[in-house]
N, C-alpha and C positions, 0 to 999 in steps of 0.2 A: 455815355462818357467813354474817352479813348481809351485807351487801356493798354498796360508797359510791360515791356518786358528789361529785367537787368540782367547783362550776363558776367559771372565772377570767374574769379580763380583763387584766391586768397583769403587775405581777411574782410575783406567786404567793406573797407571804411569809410569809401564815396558810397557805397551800395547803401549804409545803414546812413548816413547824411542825409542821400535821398528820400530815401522812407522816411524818416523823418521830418523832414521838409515839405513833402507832399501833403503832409497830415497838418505840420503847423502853420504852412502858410497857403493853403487850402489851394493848392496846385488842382487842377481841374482835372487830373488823370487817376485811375486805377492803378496800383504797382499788383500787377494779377499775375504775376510770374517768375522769378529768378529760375536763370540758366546757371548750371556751377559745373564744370568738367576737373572737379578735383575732390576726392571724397572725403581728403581730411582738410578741406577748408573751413576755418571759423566763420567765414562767410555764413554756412549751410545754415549753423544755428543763429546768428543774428537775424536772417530772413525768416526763421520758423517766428523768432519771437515778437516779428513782427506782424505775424499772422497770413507772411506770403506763400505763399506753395514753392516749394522747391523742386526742381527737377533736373538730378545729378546725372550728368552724359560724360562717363568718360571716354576720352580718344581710342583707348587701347581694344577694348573689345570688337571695334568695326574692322571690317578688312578694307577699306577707303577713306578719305578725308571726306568723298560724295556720299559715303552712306552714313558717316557720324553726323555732317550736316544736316544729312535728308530727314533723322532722327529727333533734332533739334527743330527743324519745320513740324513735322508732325507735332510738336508740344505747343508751338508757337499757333498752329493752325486753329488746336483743339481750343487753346484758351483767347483766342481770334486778334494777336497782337496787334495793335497800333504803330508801335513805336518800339524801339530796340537801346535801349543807353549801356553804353560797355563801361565797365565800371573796372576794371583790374581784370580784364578776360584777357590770357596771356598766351591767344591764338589769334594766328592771322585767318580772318575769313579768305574763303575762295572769291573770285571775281563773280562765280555766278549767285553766290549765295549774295552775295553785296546787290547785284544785277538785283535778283530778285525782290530786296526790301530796300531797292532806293530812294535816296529821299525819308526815310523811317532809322536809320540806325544813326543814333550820336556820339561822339565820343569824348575826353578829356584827357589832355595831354600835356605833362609837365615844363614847358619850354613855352616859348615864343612862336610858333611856326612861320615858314619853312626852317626855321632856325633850330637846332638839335632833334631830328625827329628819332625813332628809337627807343626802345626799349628802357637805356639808361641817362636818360635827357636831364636828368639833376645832377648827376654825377659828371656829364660829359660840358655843362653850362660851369660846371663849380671849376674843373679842371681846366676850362680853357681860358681862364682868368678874367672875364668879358664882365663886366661892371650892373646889366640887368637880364634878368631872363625873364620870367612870367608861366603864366598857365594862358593856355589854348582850348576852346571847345569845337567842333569840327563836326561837318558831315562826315560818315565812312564812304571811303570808293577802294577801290581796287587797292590804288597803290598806298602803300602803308603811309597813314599821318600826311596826306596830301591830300585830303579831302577840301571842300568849302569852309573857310573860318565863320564860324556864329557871333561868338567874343573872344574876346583879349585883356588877361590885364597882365599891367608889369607887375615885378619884382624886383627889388635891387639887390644886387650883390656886393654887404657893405666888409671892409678889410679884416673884420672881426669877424667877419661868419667863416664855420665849419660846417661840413659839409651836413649834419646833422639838424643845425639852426639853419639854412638854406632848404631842406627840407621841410621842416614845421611851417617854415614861412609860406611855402609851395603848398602844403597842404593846407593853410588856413586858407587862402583864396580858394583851392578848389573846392571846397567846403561850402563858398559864397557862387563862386562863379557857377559851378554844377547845376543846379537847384533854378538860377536864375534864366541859366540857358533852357531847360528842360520848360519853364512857364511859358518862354517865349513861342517853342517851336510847338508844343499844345495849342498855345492862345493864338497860332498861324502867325503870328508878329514877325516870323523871320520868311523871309521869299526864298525857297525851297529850292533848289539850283539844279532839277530834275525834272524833266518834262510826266507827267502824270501816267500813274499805271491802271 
């Protein structure tokens, strides 16, 4: 069986979706690892309780981006990862670290893409008054949230939402959509848009 790695920063909400998901709709993969580079994340104990190993790497102790990386392979190696889902990791990978597991890292992303990419993509869809947004699931590459699109679904943005009810709505898709994407590119259902390593 393949076997996942998720990597957090926060509270882990897609993180713990997923777990969950992998267990209740018997998703064919191992969750054998969360990455978390934040030591007071809520994250940390919802992956314990789910019986995942954690492995907390913060940024600050490396004297490099290449050697906190290099750090996070060594874990990834030890525990022989498959597959990489970012789940609220709130760093950009290096180009070579991306090089290195292409075609293996997915990600989810609150927008439409190429439409709001960034960091604050609910915020930046609510404020530019545009009628629907959506969630995004995505290959990672180099350039930030420009990866290969997996799925898509809208969202509408009706006169009555605040920015807070455009959120919930954003988060109950990626709750659906996550979960669905992750069976797909297990089950090889989706065409890998990376020549083979």
């Amino acid at each position: 069986m393949k076997r996942l790695a998720i990597f957090v920063s926060g509270n882990g909400t897609n993180m713990e979706n997923l777990l969950r998901r992998i267990q209740t709709d018997r998703i064919p993969i191992e969750a054998s690892l969360v990455i978390c580079d934040n030591t007071q994340a809520p994250a940390i104990e919802k992956a314990k309780r789910h019986g995942v190993e954690v492995a907390v790497i913060e940024r600050k102790p490396f004297p490099s981006k290449p050697d906190f990386e290099a750090e996070i392979c060594r874990h990834l190696e030890i525990k022989q990862i498959d597959l990489i889902a970012l789940a609220g990791f709130m760093r950009i990978l290096s180009k070579e670290f991306v090089a290195r597991y292409a075609g293996k890292i997915i990600n989810i992303h609150p927008a439409l893409l190429p439409a709001f990419p960034g960091a604050h993509a609910i915020r930046d869809a609510f404020d530019a008054k545009v009628k629907e947004t959506g969630v995004s699931t995505h290959f990672v590459t180099a350039e930030v949230d420009a990866g290969p699109v997996i799925l898509q679904r809208k969202v509408s943005i009706d006169p009555a939402d605040t920015l807070e009810t455009l959120e919930a709505k954003i988060h109950a898709v990626e709750y659906e959509l996550y979960p669905e994407t992750l069976h797909l590119v297990v089950e090889e259902k989706v065409k890998i848009p990376f020549p083979p390593r």
